[in-house]
C-alpha positions as CSV (number, residue, x, y, z in Angstrom):
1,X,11.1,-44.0,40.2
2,X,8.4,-41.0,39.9
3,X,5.5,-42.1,41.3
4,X,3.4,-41.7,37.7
5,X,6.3,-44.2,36.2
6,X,4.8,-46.9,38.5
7,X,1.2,-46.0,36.7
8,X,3.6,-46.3,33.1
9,X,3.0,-42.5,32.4
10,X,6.7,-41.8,31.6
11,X,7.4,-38.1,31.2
12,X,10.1,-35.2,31.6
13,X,8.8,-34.9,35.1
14,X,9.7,-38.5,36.0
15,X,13.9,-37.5,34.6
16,X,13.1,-34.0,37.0
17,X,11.8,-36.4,39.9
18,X,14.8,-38.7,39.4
19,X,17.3,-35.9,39.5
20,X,15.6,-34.9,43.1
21,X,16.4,-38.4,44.3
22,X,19.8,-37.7,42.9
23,X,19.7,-34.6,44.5
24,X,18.8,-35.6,47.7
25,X,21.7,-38.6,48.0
26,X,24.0,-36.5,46.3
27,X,23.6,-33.5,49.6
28,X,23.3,-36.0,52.3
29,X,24.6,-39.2,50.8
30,X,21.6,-41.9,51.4
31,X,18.4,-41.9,49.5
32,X,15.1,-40.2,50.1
33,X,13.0,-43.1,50.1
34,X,14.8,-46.2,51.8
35,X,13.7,-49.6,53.2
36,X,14.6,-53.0,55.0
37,X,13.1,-54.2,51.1
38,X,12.1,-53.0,47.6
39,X,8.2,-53.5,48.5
40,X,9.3,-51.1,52.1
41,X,10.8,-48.6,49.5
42,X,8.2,-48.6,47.0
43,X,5.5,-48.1,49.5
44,X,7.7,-44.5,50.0
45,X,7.9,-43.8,46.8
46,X,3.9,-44.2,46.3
47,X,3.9,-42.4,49.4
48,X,5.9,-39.7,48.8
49,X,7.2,-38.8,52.1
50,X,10.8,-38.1,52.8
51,X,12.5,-36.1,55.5
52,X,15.1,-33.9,55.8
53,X,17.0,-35.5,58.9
54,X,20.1,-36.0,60.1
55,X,23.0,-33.9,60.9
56,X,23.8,-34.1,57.2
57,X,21.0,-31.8,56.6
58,X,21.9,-29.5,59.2
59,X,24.4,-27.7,56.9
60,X,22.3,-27.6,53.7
61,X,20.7,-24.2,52.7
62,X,17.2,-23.7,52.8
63,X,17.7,-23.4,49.1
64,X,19.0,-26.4,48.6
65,X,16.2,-28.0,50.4
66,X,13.6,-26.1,48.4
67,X,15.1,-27.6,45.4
68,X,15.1,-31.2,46.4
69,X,11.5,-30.1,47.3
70,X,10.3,-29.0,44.2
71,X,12.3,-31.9,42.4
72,X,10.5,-34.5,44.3
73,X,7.0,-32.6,44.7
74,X,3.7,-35.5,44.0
75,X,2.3,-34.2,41.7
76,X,4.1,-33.5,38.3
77,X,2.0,-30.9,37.4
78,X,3.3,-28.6,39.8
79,X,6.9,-30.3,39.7
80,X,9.3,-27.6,37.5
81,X,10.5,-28.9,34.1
82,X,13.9,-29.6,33.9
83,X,15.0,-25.8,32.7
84,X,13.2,-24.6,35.2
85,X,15.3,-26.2,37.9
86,X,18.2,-24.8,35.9
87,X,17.3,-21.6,36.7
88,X,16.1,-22.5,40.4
89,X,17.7,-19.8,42.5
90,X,20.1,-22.3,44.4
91,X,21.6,-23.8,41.2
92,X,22.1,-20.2,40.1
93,X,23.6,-19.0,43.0
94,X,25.9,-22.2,43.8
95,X,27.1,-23.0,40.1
96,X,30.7,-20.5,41.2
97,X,30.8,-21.5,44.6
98,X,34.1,-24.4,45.0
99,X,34.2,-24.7,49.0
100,X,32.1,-26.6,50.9
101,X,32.3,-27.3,54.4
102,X,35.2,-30.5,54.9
103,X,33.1,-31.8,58.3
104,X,29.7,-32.0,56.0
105,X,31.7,-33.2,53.0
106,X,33.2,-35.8,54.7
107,X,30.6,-37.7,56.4
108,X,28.4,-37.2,52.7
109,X,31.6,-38.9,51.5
110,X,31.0,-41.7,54.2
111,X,27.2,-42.0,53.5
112,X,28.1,-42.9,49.7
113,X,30.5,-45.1,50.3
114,X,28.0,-47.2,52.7
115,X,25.5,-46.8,49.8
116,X,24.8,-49.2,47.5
117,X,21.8,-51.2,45.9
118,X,21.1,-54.6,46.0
């Protein structure tokens, strides 16, 4: 959950911060913010910190990145609202494309499968 849902200031920017996380699993197939626990997990989340690693990663545009970015940036204020990561550059650009890469796509496959929540 957005960080200001944990302070019970629901907003459109937590729904923009939740499709990051979505984001995120749905390019690399694990979350952003994991943990051996929910209080490990939650620490991230206050935290905010999340890395691109992996080989996963290693075939996802710099676009694409920037996106999950801006989804899952701190602060809401400077977080886009949810038309504006409509019109992100990325989701513009990708919204005709029907290939990707089989290798990358099936180890993403792999990762969701292995993902679940307690």
């Amino acid at each position: 959950m957005a960080p200001e849902v944990l302070k019970l200031k629901y907003n459109e920017k937590c729904d923009v911060w939740s499709c990051g996380v979505i984001l995120y699993v749905l390019l690399c197939g694990y979350p952003p913010f994991n943990g051996p626990s929910d209080k490990a997990i939650m620490d991230k989340v206050v935290a905010g910190v999340y890395k691109f690693d992996g080989e996963e990663w290693d075939q996802v545009s710099a676009d694409a990145k920037n996106l999950v970015k801006k989804l899952l940036e701190y602060d809401p204020a400077k977080r886009p609202t949810a038309a504006e990561a409509l019109n992100d550059p990325w989701v513009q650009s990708s919204t005709n494309k029907s290939q990707v890469s089989s290798e990358v796509s099936a180890k993403v496959l792999k990762n969701l499968r292995n993902f679940r929540v307690n």
